[in-house]
N, C-alpha and C positions, 0 to 999 in steps of 0.2 A: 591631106587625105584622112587621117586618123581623127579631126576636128571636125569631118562632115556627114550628116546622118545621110546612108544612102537608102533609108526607106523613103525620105520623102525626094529622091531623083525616078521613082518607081509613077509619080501621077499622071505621066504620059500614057504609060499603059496598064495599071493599076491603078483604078482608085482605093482612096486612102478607106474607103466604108471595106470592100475588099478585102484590104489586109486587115483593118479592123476584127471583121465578121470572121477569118481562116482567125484570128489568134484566139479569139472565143469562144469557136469549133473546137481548138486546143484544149482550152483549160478542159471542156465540157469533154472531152475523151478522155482525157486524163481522169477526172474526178468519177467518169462512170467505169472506167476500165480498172481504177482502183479500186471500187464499191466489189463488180463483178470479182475481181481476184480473190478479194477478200471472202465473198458468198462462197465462192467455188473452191477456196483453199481448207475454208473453212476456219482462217486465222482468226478472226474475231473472236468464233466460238472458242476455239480452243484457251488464247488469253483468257478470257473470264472465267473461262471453267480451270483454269489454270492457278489463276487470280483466287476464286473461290476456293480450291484446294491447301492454299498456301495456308488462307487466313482461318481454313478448321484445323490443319496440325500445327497452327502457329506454336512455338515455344513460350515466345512472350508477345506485346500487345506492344506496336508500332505508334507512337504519338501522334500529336499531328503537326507538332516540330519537327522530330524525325522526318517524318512522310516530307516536309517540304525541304526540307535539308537535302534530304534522296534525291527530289525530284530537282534540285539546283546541279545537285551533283551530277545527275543522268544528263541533263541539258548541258553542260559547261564540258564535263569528261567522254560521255559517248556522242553527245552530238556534236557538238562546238571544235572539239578535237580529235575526233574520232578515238577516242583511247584505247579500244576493243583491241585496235595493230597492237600488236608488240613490234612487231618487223617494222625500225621507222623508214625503210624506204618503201614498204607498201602504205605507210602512213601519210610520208608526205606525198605519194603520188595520190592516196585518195582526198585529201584534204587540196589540193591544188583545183584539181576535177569538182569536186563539192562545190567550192568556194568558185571558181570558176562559171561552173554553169548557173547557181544564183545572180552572179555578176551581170552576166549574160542575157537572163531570161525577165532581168529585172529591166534592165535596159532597153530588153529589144521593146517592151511591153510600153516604157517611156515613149521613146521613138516612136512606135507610132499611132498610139494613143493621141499624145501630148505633142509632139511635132509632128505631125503627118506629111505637112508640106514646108515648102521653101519660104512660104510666105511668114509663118511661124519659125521663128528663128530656133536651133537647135543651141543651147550650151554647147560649149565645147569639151566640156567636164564628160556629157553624156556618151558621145560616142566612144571617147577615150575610154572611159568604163567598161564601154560594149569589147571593143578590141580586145583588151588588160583580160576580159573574165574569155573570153574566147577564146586566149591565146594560153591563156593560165590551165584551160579545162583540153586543151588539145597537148599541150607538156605535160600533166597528168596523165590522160587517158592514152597518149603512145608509151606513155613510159611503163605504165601498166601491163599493157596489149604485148608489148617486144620484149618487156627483160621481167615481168613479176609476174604473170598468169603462172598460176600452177602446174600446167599441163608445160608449159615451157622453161619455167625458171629448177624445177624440180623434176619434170620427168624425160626432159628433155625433147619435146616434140617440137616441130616448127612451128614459128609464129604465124603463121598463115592459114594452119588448121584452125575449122571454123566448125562448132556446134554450136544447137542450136541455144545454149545458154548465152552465147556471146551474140542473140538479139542485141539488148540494150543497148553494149560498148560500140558496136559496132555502128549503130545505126546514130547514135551519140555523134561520134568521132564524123561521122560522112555528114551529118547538118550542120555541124558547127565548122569545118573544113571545107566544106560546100559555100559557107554564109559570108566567111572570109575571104574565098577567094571571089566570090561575086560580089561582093562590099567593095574589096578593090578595083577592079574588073569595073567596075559599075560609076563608082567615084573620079574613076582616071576617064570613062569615058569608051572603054574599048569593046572591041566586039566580041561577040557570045554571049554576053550579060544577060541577055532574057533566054537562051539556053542555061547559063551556071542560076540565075534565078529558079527556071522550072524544077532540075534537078536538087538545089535547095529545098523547093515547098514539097518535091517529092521524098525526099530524105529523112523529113520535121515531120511529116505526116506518116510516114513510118513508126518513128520513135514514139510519137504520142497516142498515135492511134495501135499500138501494142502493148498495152503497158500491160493486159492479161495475159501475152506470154516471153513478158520478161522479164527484169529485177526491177523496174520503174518502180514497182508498188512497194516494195520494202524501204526505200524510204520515209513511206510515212507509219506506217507501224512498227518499224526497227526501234524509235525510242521510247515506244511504249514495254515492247518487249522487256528493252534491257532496265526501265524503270521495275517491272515489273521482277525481274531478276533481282535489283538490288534491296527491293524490298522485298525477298524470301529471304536471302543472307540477312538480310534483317530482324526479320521474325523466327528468325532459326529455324525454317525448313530448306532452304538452299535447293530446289526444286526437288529435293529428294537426292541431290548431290553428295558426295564429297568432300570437304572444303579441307583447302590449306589456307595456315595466317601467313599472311606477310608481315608479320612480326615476328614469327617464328622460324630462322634461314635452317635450323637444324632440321625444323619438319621437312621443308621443301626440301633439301641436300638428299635425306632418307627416301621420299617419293620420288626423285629423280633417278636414285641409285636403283629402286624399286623396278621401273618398267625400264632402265636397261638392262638390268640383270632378265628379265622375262621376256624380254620382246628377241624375236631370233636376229642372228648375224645377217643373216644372207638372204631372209626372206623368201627364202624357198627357191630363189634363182641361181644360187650361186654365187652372188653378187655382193660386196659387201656397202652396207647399209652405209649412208650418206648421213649428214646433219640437214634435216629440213632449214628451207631459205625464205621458203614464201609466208610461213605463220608472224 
């Protein structure tokens, strides 16, 4: 089961131009939905004008070693590992999820491109991959959703309240759990398969076709940001920050001792104050 592409047991009542044509629908909503976010967030702008800011109060003048040093480091530490967590169980559930849905969307894109049909033989490497990154991005993304969401891991609401930021996760979790279980469904032969399939492309069509009102888009501008961040620490404006060394533990001891002494006990509830779980 786990060695058979079930996009190409779909040619009976899908042809393969079909799902072709819907995955290129895809990219093509993606790529405009994140264009439109950007326009209307106005994140572009703000970057360069950000970007521009840094480099008039610079302190000193960034190299162009430096600068690719940074940018190895932004790639390899915020993207590659998501280093930004400190919390490593929000780290490894987002790094599961990441890793996961690339697996996944790289695959399903193989499939059925490149095997469409039965007559084309499928590697057996490929669908295992599809499985592995599906299964890898749904143990991510529930683990996320049930014990690390903020609203639940720290203020204690139930896991089932739903706003409307939880777009993305949400509609993530139901196509890739929708896909799965009609992959099986589909592969063994049983029925309902062209209902868990309709429900699938209705789920994927969701997630892709919202990316302007969800987190979709921050993906692809989050590692310019934090490039963008590591090169103000850089040039000594630190976006007009604060900064603590991490080479210096007596700074940070002092700054820590700082905003407990000033931040109140009880938070005006009566309550006494907790250790944050979810940063």
């Amino acid at each position: 089961m786990f060695t058979s592409n079930p996009f190409a047991g779909l040619l009976a009542s899908v042809p393969p131009s079909a799902m072709q044509t819907y995955v290129i629908l895809m990219i093509v909503l993606v790529a405009s939905g994140t264009l439109f976010d950007i326009i209307h967030k106005g994140s572009a702008r703000y970057f360069f004008e950000n970007w521009r800011k840094s480099n008039r109060k610079a302190a000193k003048s960034v190299g162009g070693g430096e600068m690719v040093s940074i940018a190895i480091k932004t790639g390899v530490v915020d993207v590659l590992t998501s280093g930004e967590f400190c919390n490593m169980r929000r780290r490894i559930a987002h790094l599961l999820t990441m890793y996961g849905f690339v697996i996944y969307v790289v695959t399903t894109v193989l499939m059925v491109f490149c095997y469409p049909t039965s007559a084309t033989v499928t590697p057996a490497i490929v669908p295992q991959l599809w499985w592995i990154g599906g299964l890898m991005l749904c143990v991510g993304g529930y683990w996320f959703w049930f014990f690390i969401r903020v609203d639940v891991a720290a203020e204690g609401n139930t896991p089932l309240r739903v706003i409307h930021a939880d777009l993305f996760i949400l509609s993530l979790l139901a196509s890739v759990t929708l896909g799965l279980i009609w992959a099986f469904v589909q592969v063994r032969g049983g029925a309902g398969a062209s209902v868990l399939f309709g429900l699938y492309i209705i789920a994927t069509t969701v997630l892709f076709g919202s990316v302007p009102w969800s987190k979709f888009a921050h993906m692809f501008f989050k590692p310019a940001a934090a490039f963008e961040k590591r090169v103000s620490k850089a040039n000594g404006t630190a976006e007009n920050l604060p900064t603590l060394s991490r080479d210096d533990p007596e700074q940070q001891k002092r700054h820590s001792m700082e905003l407990l002494q000033n931040a109140p006990m009880d938070m005006g509830l009566g309550i006494k104050r907790e250790p944050p779980h979810h940063y």
